[in-house]
N, C-alpha and C positions, 0 to 999 in steps of 0.2 A: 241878368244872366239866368236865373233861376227863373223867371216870367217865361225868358223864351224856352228854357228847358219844358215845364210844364207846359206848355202851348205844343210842342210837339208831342208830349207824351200825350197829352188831348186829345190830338189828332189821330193820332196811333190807335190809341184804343177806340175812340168815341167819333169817330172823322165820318164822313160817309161813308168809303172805303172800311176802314181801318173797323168801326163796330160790325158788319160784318165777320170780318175778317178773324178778331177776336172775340167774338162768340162758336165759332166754328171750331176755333185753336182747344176752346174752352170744354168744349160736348165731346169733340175727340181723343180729348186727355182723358178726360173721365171716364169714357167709356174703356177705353183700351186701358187702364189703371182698373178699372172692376174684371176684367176680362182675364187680363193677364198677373193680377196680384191678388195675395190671399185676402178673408176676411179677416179684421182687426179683433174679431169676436175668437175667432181658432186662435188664437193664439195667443191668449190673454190667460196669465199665470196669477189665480190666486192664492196660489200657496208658495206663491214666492216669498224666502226668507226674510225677513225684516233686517235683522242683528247679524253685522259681520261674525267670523267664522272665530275671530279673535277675542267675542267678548264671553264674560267668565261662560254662564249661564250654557251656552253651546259650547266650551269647553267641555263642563259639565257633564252635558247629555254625550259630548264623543267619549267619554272616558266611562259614564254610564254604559254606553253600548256596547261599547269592548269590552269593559271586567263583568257585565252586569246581564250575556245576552237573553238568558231568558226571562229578565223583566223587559228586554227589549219590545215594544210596541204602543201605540195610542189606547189609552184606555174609555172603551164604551160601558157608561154605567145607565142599564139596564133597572129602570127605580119601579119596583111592583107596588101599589097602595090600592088599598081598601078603605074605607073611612069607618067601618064598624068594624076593624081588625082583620088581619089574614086568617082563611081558617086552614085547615087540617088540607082539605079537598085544594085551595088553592095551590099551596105549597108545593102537593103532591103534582102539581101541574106543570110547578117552575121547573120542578125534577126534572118532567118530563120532556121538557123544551129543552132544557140545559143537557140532556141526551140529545135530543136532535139536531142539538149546534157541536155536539160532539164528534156525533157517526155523521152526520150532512152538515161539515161546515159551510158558513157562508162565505162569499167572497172576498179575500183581504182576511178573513180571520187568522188569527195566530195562536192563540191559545182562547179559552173558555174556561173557567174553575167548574170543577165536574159535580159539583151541588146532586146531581142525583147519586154520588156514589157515599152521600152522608148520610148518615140516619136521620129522620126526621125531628128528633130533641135537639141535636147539633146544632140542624138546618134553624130550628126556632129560637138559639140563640142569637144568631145573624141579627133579627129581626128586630125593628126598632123598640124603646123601652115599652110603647105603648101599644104594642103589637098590630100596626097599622103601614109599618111597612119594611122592603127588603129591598138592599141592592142586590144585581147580578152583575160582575164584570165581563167581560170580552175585551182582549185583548188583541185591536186591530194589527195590521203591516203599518208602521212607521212612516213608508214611504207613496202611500194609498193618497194620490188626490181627494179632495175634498166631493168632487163629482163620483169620483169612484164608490168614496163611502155611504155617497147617499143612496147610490144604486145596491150597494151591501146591505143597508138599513132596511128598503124595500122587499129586500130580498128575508128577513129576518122576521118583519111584520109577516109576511108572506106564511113562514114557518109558523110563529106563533098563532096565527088563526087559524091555523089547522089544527092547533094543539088547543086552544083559548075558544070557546063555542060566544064569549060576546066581544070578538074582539076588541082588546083591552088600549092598542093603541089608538083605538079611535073612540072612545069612553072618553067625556068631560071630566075636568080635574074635579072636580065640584061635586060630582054624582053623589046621590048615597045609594049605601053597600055595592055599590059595585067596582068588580077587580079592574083598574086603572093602569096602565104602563107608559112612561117615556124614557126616552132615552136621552142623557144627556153626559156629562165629562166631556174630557176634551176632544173626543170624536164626533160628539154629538151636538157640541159648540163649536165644529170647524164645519157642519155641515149645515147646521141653520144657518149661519153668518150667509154660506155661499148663495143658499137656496135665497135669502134675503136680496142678493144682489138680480137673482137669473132673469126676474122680469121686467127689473130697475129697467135696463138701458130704451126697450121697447116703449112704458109706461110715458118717463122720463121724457123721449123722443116726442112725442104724441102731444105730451101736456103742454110741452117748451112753445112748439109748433103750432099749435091753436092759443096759447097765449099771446106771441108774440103777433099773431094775424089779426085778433083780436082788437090788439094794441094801436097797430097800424091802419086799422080799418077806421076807427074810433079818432084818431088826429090826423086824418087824411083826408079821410072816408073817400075812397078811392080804390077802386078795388085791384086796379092795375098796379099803383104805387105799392100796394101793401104786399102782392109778390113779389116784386124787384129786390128786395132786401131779401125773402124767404129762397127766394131763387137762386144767389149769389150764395147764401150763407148754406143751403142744400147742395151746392155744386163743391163747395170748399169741403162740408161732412164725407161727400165723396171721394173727394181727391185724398183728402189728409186718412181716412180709413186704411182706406187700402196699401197704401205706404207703411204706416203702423205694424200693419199685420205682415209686410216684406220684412220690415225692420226686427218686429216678432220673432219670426220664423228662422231669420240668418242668428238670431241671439244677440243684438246687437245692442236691445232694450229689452226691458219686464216692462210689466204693464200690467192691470188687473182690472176687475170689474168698476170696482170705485173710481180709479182714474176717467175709463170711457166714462162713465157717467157726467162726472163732473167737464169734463172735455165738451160733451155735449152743451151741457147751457153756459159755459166759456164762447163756442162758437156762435149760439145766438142770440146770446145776451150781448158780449164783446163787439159779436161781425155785425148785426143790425146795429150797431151806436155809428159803425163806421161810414156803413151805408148812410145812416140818417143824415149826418153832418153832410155829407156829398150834395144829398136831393133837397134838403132847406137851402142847400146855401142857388142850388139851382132853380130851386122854386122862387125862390127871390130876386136870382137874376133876370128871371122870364117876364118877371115887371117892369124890368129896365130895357132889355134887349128886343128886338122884333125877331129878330135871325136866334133863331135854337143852338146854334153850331158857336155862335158867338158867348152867346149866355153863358154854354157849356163850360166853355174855355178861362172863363172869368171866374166862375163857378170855382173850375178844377183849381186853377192857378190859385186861389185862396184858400183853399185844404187838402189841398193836398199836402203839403208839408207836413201839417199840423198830425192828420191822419200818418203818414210815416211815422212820424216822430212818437206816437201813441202807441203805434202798434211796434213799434223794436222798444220803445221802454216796458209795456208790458211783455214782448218776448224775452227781453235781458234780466229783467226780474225773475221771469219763471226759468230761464234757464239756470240761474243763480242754486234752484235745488238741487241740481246737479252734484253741488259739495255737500249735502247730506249723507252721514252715514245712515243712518234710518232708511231702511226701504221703500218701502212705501211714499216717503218726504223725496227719496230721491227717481221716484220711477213717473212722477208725476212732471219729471223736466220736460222731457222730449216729445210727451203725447203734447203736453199743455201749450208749451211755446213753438210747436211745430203746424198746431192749428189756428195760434193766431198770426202766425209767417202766411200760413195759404190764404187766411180771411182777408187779412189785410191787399194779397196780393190782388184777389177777388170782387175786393170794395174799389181800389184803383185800376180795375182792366174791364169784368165782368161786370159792373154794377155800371162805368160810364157805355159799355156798349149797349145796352139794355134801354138806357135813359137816353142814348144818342137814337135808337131806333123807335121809342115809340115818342119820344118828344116831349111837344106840352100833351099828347091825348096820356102818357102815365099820370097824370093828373088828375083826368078827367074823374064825377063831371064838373067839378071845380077846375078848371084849364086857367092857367098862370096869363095875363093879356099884359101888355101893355097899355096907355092910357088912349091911344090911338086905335089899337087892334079891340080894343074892348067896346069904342063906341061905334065902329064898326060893325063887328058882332052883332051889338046890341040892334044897331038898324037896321038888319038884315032880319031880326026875331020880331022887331015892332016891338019893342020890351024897352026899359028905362033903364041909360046905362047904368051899371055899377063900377066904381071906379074903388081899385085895390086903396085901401087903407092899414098899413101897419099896425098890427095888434103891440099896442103900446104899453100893457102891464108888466112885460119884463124891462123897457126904456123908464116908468117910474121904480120899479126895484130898486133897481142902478142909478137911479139920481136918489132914492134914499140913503143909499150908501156910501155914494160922492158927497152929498150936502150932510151928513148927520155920522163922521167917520164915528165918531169916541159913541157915540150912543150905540150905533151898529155892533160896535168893537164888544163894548160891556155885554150888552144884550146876549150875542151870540158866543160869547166866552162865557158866560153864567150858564147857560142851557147845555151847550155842550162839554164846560168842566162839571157840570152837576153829576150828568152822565158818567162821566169818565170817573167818579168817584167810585163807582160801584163798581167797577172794573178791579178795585185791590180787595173785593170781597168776595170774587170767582173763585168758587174750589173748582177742582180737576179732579177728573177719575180715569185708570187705565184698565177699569173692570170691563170684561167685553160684552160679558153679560148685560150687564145694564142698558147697553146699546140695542138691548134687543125687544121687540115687543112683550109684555107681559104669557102670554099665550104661545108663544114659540116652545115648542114639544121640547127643547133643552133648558130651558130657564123655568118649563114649571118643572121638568125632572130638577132642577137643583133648589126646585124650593121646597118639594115634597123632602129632600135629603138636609135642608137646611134646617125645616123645620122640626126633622124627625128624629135625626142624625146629631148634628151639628155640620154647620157648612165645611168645616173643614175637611173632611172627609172628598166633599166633590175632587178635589186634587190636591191628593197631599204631595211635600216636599222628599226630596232624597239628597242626606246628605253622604259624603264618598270621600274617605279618606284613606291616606294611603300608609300603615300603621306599621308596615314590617313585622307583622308576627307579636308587635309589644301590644300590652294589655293598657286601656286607657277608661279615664272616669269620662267617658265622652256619654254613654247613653245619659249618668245621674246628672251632669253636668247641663243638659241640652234640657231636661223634664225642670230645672229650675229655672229657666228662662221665661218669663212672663209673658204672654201669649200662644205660646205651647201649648196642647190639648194631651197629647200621646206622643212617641217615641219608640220604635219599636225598637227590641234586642238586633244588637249588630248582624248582619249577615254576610259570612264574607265571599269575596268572590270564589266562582267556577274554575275561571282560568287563571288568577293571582291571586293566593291567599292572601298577597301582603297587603289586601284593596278589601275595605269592611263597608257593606252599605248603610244606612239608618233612616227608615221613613220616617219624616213625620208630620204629623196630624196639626192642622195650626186650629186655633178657637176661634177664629176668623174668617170671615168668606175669604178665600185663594185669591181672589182676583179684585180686593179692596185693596185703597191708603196701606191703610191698617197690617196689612200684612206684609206687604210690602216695605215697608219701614221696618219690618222684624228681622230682613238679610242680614243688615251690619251685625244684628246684635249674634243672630245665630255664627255667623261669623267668626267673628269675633270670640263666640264662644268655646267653637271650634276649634279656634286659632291657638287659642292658650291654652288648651287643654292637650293638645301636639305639644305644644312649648313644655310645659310641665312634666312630658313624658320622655321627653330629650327629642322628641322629634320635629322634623320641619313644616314649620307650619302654612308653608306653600301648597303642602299635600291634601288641601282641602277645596273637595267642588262641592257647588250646589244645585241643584240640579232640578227643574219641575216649574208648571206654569207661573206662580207665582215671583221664583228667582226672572223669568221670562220676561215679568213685565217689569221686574225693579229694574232692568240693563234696559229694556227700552222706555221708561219714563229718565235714565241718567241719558242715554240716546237723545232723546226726542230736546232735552234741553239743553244740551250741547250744542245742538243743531240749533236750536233758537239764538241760543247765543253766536253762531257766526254770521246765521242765514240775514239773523234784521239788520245789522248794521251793513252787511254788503249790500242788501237790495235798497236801505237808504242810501248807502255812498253812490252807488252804482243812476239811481233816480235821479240825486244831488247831483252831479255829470253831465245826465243828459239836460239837466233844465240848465245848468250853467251854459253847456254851449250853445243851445238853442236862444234863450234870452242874453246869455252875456251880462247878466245882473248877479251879484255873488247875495246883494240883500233878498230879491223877488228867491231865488232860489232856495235859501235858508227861511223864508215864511212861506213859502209855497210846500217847502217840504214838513213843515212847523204844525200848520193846518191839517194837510191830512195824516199825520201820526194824531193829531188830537180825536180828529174822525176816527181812524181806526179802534183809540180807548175810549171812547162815547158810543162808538157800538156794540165795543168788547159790553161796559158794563148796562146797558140799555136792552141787548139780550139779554144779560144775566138776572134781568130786573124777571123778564119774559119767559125765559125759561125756567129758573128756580123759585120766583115767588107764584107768577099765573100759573106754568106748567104742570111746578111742582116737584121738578128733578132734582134730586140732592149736588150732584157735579155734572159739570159739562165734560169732552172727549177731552183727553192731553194733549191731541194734534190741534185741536181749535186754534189757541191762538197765534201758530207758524203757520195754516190752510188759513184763515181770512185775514190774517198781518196782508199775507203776499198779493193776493186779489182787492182787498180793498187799498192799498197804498197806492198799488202797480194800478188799480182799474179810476181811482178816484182821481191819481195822479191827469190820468187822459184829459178828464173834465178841465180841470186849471191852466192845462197846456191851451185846449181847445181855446177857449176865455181870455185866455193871461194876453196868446195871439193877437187877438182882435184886440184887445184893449192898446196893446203895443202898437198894431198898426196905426189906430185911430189917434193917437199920441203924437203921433211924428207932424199930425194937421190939425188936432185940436188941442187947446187947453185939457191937461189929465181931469177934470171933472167933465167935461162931457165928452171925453172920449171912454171915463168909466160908465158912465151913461149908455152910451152909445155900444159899449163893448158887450154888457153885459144884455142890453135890449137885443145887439143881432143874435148872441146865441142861446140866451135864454129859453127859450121856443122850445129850440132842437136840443139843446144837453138837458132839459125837462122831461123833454119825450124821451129819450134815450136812456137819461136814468130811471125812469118808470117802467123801461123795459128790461133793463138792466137787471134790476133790483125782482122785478115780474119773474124772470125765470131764475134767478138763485132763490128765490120763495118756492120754487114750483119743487123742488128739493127737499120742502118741509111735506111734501104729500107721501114722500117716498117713507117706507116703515123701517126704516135704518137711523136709530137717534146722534147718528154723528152727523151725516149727510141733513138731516134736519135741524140739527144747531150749526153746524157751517152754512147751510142757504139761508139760515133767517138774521144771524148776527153778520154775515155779507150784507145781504139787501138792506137791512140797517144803516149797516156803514156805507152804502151809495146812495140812502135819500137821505142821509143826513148830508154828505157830500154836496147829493144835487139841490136841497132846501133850503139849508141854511150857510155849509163853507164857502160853496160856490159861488152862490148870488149877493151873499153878506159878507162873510166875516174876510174872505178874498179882497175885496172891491176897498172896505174899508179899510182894510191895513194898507193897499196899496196909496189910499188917499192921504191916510196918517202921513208916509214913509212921504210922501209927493216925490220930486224930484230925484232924492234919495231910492226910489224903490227901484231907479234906473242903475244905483252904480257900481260899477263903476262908466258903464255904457250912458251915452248921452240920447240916447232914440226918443225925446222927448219931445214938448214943443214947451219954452222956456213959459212961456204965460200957462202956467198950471196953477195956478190959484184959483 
């Protein structure tokens, strides 16, 4: 039933008729979808909130903003350095700027501290101990896009070199005596992050796009074949765009720079795998068949399933992020599993019409013959036939595997738990900074203030209690907490006396572990010292980047916690009903979680001892759990098939033989392309995007090298018969 089903869908897309037909369907969609629907780029929010509205931290900040509003705004700190000291003449300069942002504000500004209306001994207090450097604050709009503020920035450089004769913001940090300026806090870290992404998606594009051509030219060499995939997978980037950007626009999804990104080498990493399994498994038919239209169908009827079945487990996995409260984890659903729904539809409609029209010449000059049509050929050239020979080194793989299960089994379980061992030695960091290159105008402002300052200073805490007019030991209270720097004297609010602020200063970089683990205790400190004064100790927020990122590191793993076990369960499902084996399902799913922690820690190896990085991003291991489990899963489905099919006619050892020989080829190439562009990811200068592309491609050649061709094939040899059941699709002589 399912034969004749695919036989018609064959024909439909790839018929004579029919690949016309649906190549035309396919160029009209997309055109009239670019025409008529926005770009995905207009309408991409990177300042979408992360943290629902309900967790403490944005509590916090709303009650900050209400009792508190003239500290209301983003704070730009503005870091002056000289390396032989600020002198006299500089200062008088900062004066003079800090007048110019007064009487000509810039864009988005809210307040400026008026530094020129202080005396100069004042002003030289300010000044670091070793009279080498000074902050300046500005106090941006709250509510200023990150695009906005960079255009504000610009606008501020602008000012100060008219005031500044060697303009200071484009001075190397490094220089001697000369006056140096960046700008950095957390206006100044919301605008490099953005400026980080703006060229991403172009670069990104480009790189993916001559890799992948690259790839396909080199195991083809066919120049025809190697756009067929690029064709398909550029037709779906268009379809799925502009949809995005509808979806965008009505508010129906967020979306941001990072997602497009990553979306991108999802579609050509993913859609070229889809592609390839189609055109090997056609290339191969083309030796058997004479008639193309026949091959086709033969072709289609054998992967097609498998390709479905691939492409909704990885769209069910990715839509699984959906129940994420975390932002960002959850806005990555609808772009991600929305373009592997159009690739997929792409690889079974656009990719057979393509291949139905140019035939065996997408081959060319290597053209698929049969053993008739070749000697043919051949005397029609005066040449000596060549008669197709199967490239038989994935058929011995597969009989290593079959013939030597326990030795395979050991082998590729030592290698791969070795690996996995350094996976429980991964720190994590939710610092944003550290994500950013050394040299970005905000991370050396916060080194110059780390250095000079104390980091804490880049963004201190505000905590906000609500006191009723009674008097409490909360400042001396708070100044004997261990990691505390400063404390400032209570300030009460404008609009509710009974609402007392307290900034304070941490001895620690804002945006480390380390400070982060200091909330409970501030807390905590807070807490009982309300209690103590009869009052409730409910009445306590916290408030500032640091409280920010302790809700989103309790976020982010809460969300670990629901996300793995559904996209396991949910995987576990679909192989159960496609196999019908509750054993193959439970080691199929066994395997690749092992993959996944052998490239968790095989990265960690790569980035913290080669690279050098102290942590990797906190999102890491919930962004490559879901793509290498969801992407690695595809491979064993592909494999597990053939081996199953080959089973019902041969003895299970040469049908693992056999199984693993047909798609060895194709899931080789496909994971090397795979893996090809989520590495191309590591080019990008964003260090989260660079340890997410490189501990993914990890985990797909370990997938496609060793779980794949080995430790699969053997377990299934081990389990024999067993690896079928409760399902009988065997053939009983499997010994």
């Amino acid at each position: 039933m399912s034969n004749s089903i695919f036989s018609k869908i064959a024909n439909a897309v790839g018929g004579k008729k029919g690949r016309f037909i649906t190549l035309a369907i396919w160029i009209l969609l997309v055109i009239a979808l670019q025409l008529f629907l926005p770009k995905a780029t207009d309408y991409k929010d990177d300042a979408a909130p992360d943290l629902a509205a309900s967790e403490p931290s944005v509590v916090a900040q709303k009650v900050m903003d209400e009792q508190f509003p003239s500290g209301e705004g983003t704070p730009a700190l503005i870091t002056w350095y000289r390396s032989t000291g600020l002198t006299n003449a500089d200062l008088a300069q900062i004066q003079q700027f800090s007048k110019e942002l007064e009487q000509n504000p810039i864009k988005h500004q809210k307040t400026a501290v008026p530094y020129d209306k202080m005396p100069l001994p004042v002003l030289k207090q300010q000044v670091s101990e070793d009279g080498t450097t000074f902050i300046q604050t500005v106090l941006m709009d709250s509510s200023a896009t990150s695009d906005q503020l960079k255009d504000s920035f610009t606008e501020l450089e602008k000012t100060a070199n008219a005031t500044f004769s060697d303009k200071p913001f484009k001075q190397d940090v490094a220089s001697k005596d000369t006056l140096v300026a960046r700008t950095t806090g957390p206006a100044g870290i919301s605008v490099d992050a953005t400026e980080l992404f703006s060229d991403a998606d172009v670069s990104l594009l480009i790189g993916t796009v001559l890799l992948v051509l690259v790839f396909l030219l080199v195991i083809y060499r066919s120049p025809i074949l190697a756009l067929i995939p690029l064709i398909a997978v550029g037709f779906a980037y268009l379809a799925v765009t502009p949809i995005l950007g509808l979806l965008g626009q009505e508010g129906v999804i967020t979306y941001g720079s990072q997602g497009l990104s990553i979306m991108t080498v999802l579609l050509f990493g993913a859609g070229t795998d889809y592609c390839l399994f189609l055109i090997a498994r056609f290339r191969s038919q083309l030796h058997h068949d004479e008639n193309r239209y026949t091959a086709f169908k033969k072709a289609f009827g054998n992967t097609a399933g498998a390709i479905a079945l691939s492409g909704f487990t990885v769209m069910a996995a990715l839509l699984i992020l959906l129940v994420a409260k975390y932002g960002s984890i959850h806005n990555f659903a609808v772009p991600f599993s929305l373009s592997i729904l159009i690739m997929m539809i792409s690889s079974l409609t656009l990719v057979p019409a393509l291949l139905g029209i140019f035939g065996r010449i997408s081959f060319w000059p290597f053209v698929p013959r049969t053993e008739a049509m070749a000697k043919e050929h051949a005397a029609k050239k005066g040449k000596k036939v060549k008669i197709h020979r199967e490239n038989r080194f994935w058929h011995r793989v597969g009989e290593i595997s079959a013939h030597h299960p326990i030795k395979t089994f050991v082998i590729t379980l030592l290698i791969l738990g070795g690996c996995a061992l350094f996976a429980t030695q991964v720190k994590y960091t939710y610092d944003t900074l550290s994500t950013f290159p050394k040299d970005m105008p905000s991370r050396e402002g916060f080194t110059l203030i780390s250095d000079h300052f104390g980091a804490g200073q880049l963004a201190p805490m505000n905590l906000i209690v609500k006191t009723n007019g009674e008097k409490t030991a909360m400042r001396e209270n708070l100044q004997k907490t261990d990691g505390i720097e400063t404390v400032s004297v209570g300030v009460p609010s404008t609009k509710n006396r009974d609402y007392t602020m307290y900034t304070i200063q941490l001895a620690d970089n804002p945006y480390s572990n380390a400070a982060m683990d200091l909330i409970p205790d501030i807390r905590d400190t807070a807490q009982t010292t309300m209690s103590d004064a009869g009052l409730s100790k409910n009445n306590v927020w916290i408030a500032g980047q640091t409280a920010t990122q302790y809700d989103s590191r309790a976020v982010t793993k809460d969300d670990e916690a629901l996300i793995i076990p559904l996209v396991i369960g949910l995987i576990a499902l679909l192989l159960l009903a496609y196999l019908r084996s509750i054993t193959a399902m439970v080691y199929l799913v066994a395997t690749v979680l092992l993959s996944f922690f052998s490239a968790l820690g095989l990265g960690w190896v790569i980035i913290h001892y080669i690279m050098g990085t102290e942590a990797i991003a906190g999102l890491i291991p919930i962004y490559a759990f879901v793509f290498i489990v969801a992407l690695g899963e595809d491979y064993n489905i592909f494999m597990i098939s053939s081996i199953w099919k080959k089973s019902r006619e041969l003895p299970l050892r040469e049908a693992i033989a056999e199984g693993v020989g047909q798609t060895g080829g194709v899931i080789t190439s496909a994971g090397l392309i795979l893996a090809g562009t989520f590495a191309v990811l590591t080019t990008l200068p964003i260090q989260l995007l660079v340890q997410f592309g490189l501990i993914t491609a990890i985990g797909v050649l370990l997938d496609t090298f060793i779980v794949r061709p080995f430790l699969v094939p053997a377990i299934t040899m081990l389990f024999g018969k067993w690896a079928f059941w409760p399902g009988k699709g065997h053939n009983q002589e499997h010994k």
